[in-house]
N, C-alpha and C positions, 0 to 999 in steps of 0.2 A: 343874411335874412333869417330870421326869428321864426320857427316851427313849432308848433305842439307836438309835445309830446307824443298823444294819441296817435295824430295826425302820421307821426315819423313811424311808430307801428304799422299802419295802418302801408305806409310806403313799402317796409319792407318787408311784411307779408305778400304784398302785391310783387314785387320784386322776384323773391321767393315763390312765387305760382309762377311766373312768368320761366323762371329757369329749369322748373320741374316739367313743365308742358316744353319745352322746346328739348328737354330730354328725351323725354319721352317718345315725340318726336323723332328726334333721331334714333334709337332705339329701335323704330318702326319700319323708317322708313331706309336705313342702312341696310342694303345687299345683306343674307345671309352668307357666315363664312363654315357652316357646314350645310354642305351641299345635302341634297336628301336620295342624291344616286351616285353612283362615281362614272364618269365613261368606261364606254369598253374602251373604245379605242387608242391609243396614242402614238406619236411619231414613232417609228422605229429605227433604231442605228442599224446600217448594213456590218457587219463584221464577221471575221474570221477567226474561228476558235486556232489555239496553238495543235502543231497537229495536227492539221485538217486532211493531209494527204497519206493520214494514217486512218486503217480501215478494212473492211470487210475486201477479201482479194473478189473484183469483177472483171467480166472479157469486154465491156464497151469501150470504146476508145474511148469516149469521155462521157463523165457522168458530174455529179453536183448530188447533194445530200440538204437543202436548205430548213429551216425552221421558220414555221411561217409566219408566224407573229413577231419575234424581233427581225426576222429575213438574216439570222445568223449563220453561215456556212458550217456545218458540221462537218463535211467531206468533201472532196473536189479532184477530177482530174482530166488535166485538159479541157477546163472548164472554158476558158475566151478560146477554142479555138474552132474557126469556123467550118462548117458541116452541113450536107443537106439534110435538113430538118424533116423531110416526109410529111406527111397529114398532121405532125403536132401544129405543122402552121395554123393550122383551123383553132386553135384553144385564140389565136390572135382574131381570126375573124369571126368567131363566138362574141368574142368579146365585143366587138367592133360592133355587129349587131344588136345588142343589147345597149348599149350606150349611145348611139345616133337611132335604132330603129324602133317601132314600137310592135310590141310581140302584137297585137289586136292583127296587125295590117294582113292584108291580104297580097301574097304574092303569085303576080303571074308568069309562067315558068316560060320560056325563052326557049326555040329552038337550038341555040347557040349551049346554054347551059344544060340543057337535055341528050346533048348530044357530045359533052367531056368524056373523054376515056376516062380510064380507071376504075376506083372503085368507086361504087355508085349508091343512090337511096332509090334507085329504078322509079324516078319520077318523068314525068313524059311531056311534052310542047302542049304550052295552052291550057295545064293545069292549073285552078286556083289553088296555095296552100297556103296555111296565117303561120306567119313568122317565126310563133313560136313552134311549131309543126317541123318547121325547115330547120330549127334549130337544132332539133332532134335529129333527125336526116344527116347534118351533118355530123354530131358529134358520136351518135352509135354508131350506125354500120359505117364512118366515114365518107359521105357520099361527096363527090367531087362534085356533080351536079345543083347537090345544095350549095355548095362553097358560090358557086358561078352564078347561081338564081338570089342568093343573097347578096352579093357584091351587084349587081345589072341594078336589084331593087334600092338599094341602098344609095351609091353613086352614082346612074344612071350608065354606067360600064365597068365593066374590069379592069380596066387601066388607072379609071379613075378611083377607083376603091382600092388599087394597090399604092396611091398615092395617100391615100388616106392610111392604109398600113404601114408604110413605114415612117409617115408622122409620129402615130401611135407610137411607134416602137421605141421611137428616142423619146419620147418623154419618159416613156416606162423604164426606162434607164439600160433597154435593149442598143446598147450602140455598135456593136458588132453581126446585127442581122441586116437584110436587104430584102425584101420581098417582092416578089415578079408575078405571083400569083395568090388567091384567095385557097388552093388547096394542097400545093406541096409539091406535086411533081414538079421531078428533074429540073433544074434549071440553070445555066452558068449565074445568072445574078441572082438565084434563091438559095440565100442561106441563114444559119442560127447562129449557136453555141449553146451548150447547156446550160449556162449561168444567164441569158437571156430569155433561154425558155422558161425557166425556173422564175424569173422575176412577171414576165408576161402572165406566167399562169396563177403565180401570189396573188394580182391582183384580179384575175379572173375568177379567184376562189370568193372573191369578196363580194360578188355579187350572188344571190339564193337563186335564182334561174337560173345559172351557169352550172351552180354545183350541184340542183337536183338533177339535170339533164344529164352528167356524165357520171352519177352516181348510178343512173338506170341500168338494168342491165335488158328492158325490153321496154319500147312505146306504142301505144296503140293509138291511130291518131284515122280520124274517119273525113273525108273532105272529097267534094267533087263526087260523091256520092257511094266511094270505096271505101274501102279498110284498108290499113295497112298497118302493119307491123314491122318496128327495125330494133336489131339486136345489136347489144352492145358488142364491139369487140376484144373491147379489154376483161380479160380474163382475170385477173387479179384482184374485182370486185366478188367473184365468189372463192378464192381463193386465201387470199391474204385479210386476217382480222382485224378491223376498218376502215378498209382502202375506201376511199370515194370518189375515184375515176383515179387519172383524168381524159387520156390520150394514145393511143395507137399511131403506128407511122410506119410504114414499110415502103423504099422503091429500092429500084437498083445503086442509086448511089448512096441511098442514103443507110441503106439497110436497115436490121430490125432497132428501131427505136422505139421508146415508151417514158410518158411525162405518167405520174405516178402520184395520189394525195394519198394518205390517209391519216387517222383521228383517233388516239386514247388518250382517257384521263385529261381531254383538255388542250392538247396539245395536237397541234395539224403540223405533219412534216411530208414535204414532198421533193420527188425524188424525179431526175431527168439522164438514164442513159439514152447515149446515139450511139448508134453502127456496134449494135451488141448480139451478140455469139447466143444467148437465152437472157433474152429481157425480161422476162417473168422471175428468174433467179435472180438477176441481178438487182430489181427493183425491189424483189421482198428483202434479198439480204441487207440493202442499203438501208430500206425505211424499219426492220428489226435491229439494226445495229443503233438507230436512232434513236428509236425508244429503248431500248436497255442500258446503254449505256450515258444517255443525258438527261437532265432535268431543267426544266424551265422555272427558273428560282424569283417568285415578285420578292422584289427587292422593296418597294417603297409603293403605296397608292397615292393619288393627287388626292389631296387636303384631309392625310392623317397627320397625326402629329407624333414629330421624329425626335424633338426634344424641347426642353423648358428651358429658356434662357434670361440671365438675368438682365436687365435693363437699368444703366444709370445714369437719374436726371430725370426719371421720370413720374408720371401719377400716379402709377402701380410700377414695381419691380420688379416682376418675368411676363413673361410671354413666350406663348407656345409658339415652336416652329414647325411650320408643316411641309408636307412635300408638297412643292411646286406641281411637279407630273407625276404618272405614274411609269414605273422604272421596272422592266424583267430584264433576266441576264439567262441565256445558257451555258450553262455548268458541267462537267461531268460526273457525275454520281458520285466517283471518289472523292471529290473536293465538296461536296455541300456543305460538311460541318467545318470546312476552313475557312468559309464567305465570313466577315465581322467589315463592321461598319463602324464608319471616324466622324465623328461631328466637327465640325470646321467653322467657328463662329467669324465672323465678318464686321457687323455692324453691332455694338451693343449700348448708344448712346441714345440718348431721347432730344427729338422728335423722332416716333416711326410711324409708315403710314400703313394700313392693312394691306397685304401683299405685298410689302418694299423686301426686299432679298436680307436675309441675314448671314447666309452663310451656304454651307453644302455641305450632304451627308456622302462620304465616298465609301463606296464598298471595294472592298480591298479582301486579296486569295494572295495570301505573302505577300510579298512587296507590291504585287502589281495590281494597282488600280482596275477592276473591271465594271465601275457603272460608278455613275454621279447621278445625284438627287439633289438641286434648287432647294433652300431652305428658304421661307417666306412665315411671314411677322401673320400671325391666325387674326389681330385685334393692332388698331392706332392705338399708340402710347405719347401722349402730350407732353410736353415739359410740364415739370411740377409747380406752374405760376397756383399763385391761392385762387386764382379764379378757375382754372381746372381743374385744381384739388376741391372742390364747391361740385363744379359740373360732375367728377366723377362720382362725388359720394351719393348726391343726387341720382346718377343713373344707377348704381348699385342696391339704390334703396327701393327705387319706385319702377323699376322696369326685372320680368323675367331674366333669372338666372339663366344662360347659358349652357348649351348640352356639353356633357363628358366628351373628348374625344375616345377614339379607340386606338390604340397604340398596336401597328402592326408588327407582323415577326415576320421574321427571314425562314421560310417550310419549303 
């Protein structure tokens, strides 16, 4: 068929607007691949540095040293083996409360729960107190009474709420505990380990209620038309240089125990002796041994870029790799300037799609591998047909340039 000239202009000019608009388009409407915040958060590997049962000498039968953001063992001894836990049970039904209850609610205190032995928050039958009030109760002075007005409100009994804590327990990856009560005393089937309590209370730190509460060292809480006051009993919050609880524990069998946080520079490590000789020595020497001698090293953050790779077959010829996650490693201070990283290319052929895997950045302390990094394509790269080599030059010419990445370091 016979065209004018003009006419065929006229085609593909129109042609040509049409491919510049559906770039464009795309351009727009394509997911950003620099994020404008990074997470805090990411998965953590559990692991055991080499060495772990080397360490500050302590008198508890068994203790644990953990780092709370990768949940990496620093120290350990006799950490699975089971023990009566005393009142650290309550950091579990803290928890319990906060997650099924709502701090608002108002609790009414139970003849039954008023009337626990032990140690007490001296609250009395047929008192109103809001939940969050009780939560105090329990975790400062240890009051067993709160334990048992929280569990009745919560569950509708105690039985039934310790059914709920030992659910709790195994998913927390507590699988060596058993719980028969909401506050600790004696029991043949209440028991821990320190590496359960440790994990129990990782995630108990993650909630801001839990950790202002055993941060306190006094609360003032007015209800029913009183005052009252409960002191903390953990001594090691005016003692030790950032501690922020967690937990007291004393019975007969269990003897003196103490769950233990504290925070510098960034870093939360918490510390769990049982059946200890001076829990307070023992607890500062562990969480001082912590911080001096380790470092929490970020290895890589989610969606910086780890390296430039070349791409062949395609519209363009590299593409940045970024990390996948983001990736921390605990180190020992001697070793930090030993950490170097290996780029590991996988995929280097076109097509690639944004986020398809190219490879892996391993960080490596001598021979031994200690963290991996997911390398992922920052941008799709097309096969080089002339019709994508059309579309790319188009997008390159008529659509904003693209931000710098930030290339991170290993500090």
């Amino acid at each position: 068929m016979y065209i004018k000239r003009r006419n065929l202009y006229w085609i593909l000019a129109g042609f040509s607007l049409v491919l510049i608009v559906l770039a464009t388009l795309a351009a727009v409407h394509l997911p950003s691949i620099y994020p404008a915040w990074i997470a805090t958060f990411w998965e953590p590997e559990f692991d055991y540095l080499p060495d772990y049962t080397k360490g500050p000498g302590i008198s508890a039968s068994s203790a644990i040293l953990l780092e709370g953001t990768t949940g990496t063992v620093l120290y350990a001894k006799n950490e699975h083996i089971r023990r009566p836990p005393a009142s650290t049970t309550k950091i579990l039904t803290a928890l319990l409360a906060l997650e099924e209850g709502t701090l608002g609610d108002v609790v009414t205190i139970s003849q039954r729960a008023a009337s626990v032995r032990g140690s007490s928050a001296r609250i009395y039958p047929r008192q109103r107190i809001p939940l969050t009030d009780l939560i105090h109760g329990l975790l400062l002075p240890s009051g067993n009474d709160a334990a048992v007005a929280i569990a009745e409100h919560l569950a509708g009994s105690e039985a039934e709420f310790v059914k709920n804590m030992n659910l709790r327990a195994r998913e927390l990856g507590a699988l060596n505990s058993h719980f028969a009560n909401p506050h600790g005393l004696d029991h043949p089937d209440h028991y821990s380990t320190a590496f359960d309590l440790a994990m129990i209370t990782r995630v108990a730190m993650l909630y801001p209620q839990f950790g202002e509460a055993v941060s306190k060292t006094k609360h003032d809480a007015s209800f029913d038309g009183s005052r009252w006051s409960w002191y903390n009993t953990n001594r090691l919050l005016i003692s030790f240089e950032g501690a922020e609880g967690v937990k007291t524990g004393t019975t007969g069998g269990a003897g003196y125990c103490l769950v233990a946080a504290a925070s510098r520079d960034g870093r939360r490590l918490i510390s769990v002796v049982l059946n200890s000789r001076n829990r307070w020595n023992d607890a500062a020497n562990l969480l001082e041994y912590g911080f001096q001698q380790f470092h929490l090293l970020p290895l890589s953050q989610k969606g910086q870029k780890l390296a430039d790779i070349t791409i062949q077959g395609g519209v363009h010829q590299r593409v940045a790799g970024i990390a996948k996650d983001t990736t921390y490693k605990v180190v020992p201070n001697r070793d930090i300037d030993a950490v170097r990283a290996e780029v590991v290319i996988e995929k280097t052929n076109a097509p690639i799609k944004r986020g398809q895997r190219l490879g892996e950045v391993l960080y490596m302390l001598g021979d031994d591998v200690i963290g991996k990094t997911p390398l992922v394509a920052s941008d799709s790269v097309p096969r080089a047909t002339p019709l994508n080599r059309l579309l790319y030059w188009l997008q390159r010419h008529f659509t904003t340039s693209p931000k710098e990445y930030i290339q991170p370091e290993i500090s």
